[in-house]
N, C-alpha and C positions, 0 to 999 in steps of 0.2 A: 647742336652741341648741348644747351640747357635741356633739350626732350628728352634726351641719350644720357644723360646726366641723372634725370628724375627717376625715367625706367630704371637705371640700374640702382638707386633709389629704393624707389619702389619693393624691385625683387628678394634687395638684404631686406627690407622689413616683412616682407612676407615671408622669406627665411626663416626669419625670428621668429615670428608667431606661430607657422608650424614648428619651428624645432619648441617653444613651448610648448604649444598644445599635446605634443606626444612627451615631453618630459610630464606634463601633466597628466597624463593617460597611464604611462608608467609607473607612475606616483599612486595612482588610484587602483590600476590590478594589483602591485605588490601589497597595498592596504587592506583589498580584498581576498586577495590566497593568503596573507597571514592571519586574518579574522578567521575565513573559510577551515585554514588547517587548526587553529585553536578550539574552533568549531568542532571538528571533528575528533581530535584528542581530547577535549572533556566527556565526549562518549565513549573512548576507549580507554579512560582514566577508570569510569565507571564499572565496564565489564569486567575489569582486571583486578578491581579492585572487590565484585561480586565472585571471581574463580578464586580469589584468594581467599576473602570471606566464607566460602562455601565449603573449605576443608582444614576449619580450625575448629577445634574444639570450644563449647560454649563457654568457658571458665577463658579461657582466650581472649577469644571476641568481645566477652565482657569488659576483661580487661584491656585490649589494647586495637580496636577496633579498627584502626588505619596501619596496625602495624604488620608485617611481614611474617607467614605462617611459620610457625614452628617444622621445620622439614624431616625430623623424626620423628614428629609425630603428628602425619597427614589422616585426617579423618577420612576417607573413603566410604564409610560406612555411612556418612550423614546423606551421599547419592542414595545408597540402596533402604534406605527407612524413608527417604522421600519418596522412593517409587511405589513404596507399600503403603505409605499410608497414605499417597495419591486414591488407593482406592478405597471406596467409602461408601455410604447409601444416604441417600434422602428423603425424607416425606414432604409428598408435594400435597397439599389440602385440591388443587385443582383437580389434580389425576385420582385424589382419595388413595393413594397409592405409595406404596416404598420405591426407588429407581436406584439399583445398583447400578456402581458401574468402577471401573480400573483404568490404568494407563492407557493400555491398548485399544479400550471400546472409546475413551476420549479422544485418539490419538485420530481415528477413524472419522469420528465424528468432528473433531476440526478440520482434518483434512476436507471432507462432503463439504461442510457449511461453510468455509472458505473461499476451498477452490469454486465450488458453483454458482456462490454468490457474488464472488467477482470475475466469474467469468460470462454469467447469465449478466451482469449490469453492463461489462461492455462490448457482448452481444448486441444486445439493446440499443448501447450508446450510438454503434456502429450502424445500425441499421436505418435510425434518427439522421444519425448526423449525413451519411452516403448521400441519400435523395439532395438534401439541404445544400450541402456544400456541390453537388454536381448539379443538379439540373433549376431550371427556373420554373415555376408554377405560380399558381393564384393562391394567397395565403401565407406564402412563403416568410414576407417582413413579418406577418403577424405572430408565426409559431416562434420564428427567432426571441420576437420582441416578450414573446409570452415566458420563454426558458430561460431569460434573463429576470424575466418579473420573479419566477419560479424560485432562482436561486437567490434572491435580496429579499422575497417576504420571509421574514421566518416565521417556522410552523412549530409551534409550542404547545403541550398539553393534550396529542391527538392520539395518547400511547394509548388510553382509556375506552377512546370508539374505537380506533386501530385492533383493538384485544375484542370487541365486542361484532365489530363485522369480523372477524378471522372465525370467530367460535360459530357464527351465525351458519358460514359458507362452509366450516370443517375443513378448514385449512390453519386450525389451532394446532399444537403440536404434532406437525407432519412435515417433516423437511424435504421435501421433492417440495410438495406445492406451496411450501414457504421460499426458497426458491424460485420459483418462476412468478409468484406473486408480489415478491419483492422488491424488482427489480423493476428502474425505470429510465426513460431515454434519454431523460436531460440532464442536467447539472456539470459541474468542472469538466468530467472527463467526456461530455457530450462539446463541449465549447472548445477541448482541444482535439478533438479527431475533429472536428467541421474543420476546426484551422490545416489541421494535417492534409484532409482529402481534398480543400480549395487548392493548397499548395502543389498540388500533383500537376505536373505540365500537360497540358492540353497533346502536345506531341507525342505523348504517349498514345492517348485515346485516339487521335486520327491515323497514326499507325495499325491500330489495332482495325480500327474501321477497314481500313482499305483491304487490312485481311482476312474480311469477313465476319471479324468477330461481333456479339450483341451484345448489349444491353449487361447481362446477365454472366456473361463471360467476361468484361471489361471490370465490372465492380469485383469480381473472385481473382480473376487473372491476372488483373493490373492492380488498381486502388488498394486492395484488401492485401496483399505483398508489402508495400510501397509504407504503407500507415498500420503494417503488421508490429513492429518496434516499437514505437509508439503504446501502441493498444498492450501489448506486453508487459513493459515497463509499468502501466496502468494496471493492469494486472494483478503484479506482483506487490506494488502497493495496496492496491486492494486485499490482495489476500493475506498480507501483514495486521492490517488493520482489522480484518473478520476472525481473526486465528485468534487476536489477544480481545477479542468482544466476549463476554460472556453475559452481559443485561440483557442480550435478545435472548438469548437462550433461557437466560432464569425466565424470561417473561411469554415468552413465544413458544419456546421448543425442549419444554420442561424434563420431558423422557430423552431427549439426545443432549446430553451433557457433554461441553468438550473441554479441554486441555484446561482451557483461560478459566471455566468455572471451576475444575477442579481446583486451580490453583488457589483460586479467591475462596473454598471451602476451605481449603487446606493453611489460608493463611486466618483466614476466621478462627480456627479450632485452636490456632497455633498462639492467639489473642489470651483463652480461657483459661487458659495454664494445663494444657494438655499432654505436657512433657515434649511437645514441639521444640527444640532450641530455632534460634535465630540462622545459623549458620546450616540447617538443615530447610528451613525457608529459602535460602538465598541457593541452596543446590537444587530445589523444586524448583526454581526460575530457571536455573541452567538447562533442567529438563525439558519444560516447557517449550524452551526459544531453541531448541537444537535441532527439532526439526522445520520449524522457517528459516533459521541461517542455513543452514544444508540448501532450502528450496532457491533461496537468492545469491548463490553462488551458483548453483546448476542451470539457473535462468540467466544468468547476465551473460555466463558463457556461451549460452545457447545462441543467443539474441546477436553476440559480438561474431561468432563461426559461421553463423548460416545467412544471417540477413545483411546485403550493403544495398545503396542508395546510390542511383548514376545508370547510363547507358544512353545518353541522349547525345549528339554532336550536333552543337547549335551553331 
């Protein structure tokens, strides 16, 4: 009777402390989606607050800089004098040379330096990390241990020989082989496809086996699907982050000028007293960033339609 007594004991106390722990867990998601959504609404306070800025007259914005557009009187014209004097010319002492260039010859050339650059890194990542995460070899702890040493030394001050082997090899201002030389196997998005491709169930792969498939067909047919999302998503951030670069380009790829330098010449000039207003800057940003939100709308769709995860019954 006292054992039966303890046990049931026992189970209210264990009760309680899970029914705590999940009121404590509940406590702590609600804590983090309302951080997470504040999070998210001071960047969309920002953008709203840069569409609005972008079609007030300068005598406005002067005066009342957080306040709400005048709607009879929308500047539109501040978009179409950004588009035009987006375009511009430069003299580069490297090149000894003028480099014209406009919206559409930038628009090109970020799209190229972009897309190729994050798509050639996680090419790369992908081909690193496959072997690693699937098979066992000799070496194997050591390259891991090495792309983690890789990513915690930091590498400061190597812009200088960086620039001096590129000009040496004549892979100085050429964007194909700036591209492909760019690009390498390790870091962040090397450490999460290894995670992604260990993750893949082995039942995949001895299914595949039994159907005759190799080597070479399991890594395309199976793995490469499966941690295709993934590598996407990696992607797309990358090519976020390459679109708005323009220091490799002033420094590396001086004749292919894209979007991000214009914009940074553009808000130079607008410094000098150029007859630039403020509110024709802030419509030059709109420009810019219209065609990556377009790209990351078109891609998350893509990724959500076409790609799911599953087909195993264990």
């Amino acid at each position: 009777m006292i054992s039966l007594k303890k046990k049931t004991e026992n189970k209210i106390v264990s009760s309680e402390k899970n029914q705590a722990k999940h009121i404590i867990a509940k406590a702590v998601m609600i804590f983090l989606g309302i951080f997470i959504l504040l999070y998210i609404l001071s960047f969309l306070v920002m953008i709203l607050w840069t569409l609005n800025s972008s079609l007030k007259g300068d005598r406005l914005f002067t005066k009342e800089p957080f306040g709400l557009l005048d709607f009879n009187d929308i500047r539109w014209e501040n978009y179409s004098i950004a588009f035009n004097k987006l375009t511009n010319s430069k003299f580069f002492e490297s090149l000894n040379d003028y480099v014209y260039f406009d919206y559409w010859k930038m628009f090109l050339n970020s799209f190229l330096f972009a897309a190729g650059t994050a798509g050639m890194g996680i090419f790369m990542n992908f081909l690193v990390a496959y072997p690693m995460g699937r098979y066992d070899f000799p070496g194997k702890k050591f390259l891991f241990n090495m792309a983690i040493l890789l990513m915690v030394i930091p590498v400061v001050g190597n812009m200088s020989s960086s620039l001096y082997v590129r000009r040496v090899l004549g892979i100085y201002d050429n964007m194909f082989l700036h591209i492909i030389t760019a690009s390498g196997g390790f870091g962040m998005n090397f450490m999460l496809i290894y995670g992604a491709v260990k993750s893949v169930s082995g039942s995949y792969v001895d299914a595949a086996k039994i159907d005759g498939a190799g080597d070479f067909t399991i890594m395309t047919r199976i793995s490469l699907p499966m941690v295709f999302p993934l590598m996407f998503c990696l992607f797309m951030i990358g090519f976020t982050g390459h679109w708005n670069d323009y220091s490799t380009i002033l420094v590396y790829l001086p004749s292919s000028p894209n979007l991000a330098y214009g914009l940074h010449l553009f808000r130079s000039t607008a410094t000098t007293g150029d007859g630039i207003t403020d509110p024709q800057v802030l419509a030059a940003y709109i420009l810019v960033a219209i065609p990556s939100t377009i790209f990351w709308c078109v891609g998350q769709s893509f990724v959500l339609e076409n790609y799911t995860v599953g087909g195993l019954k264990e």
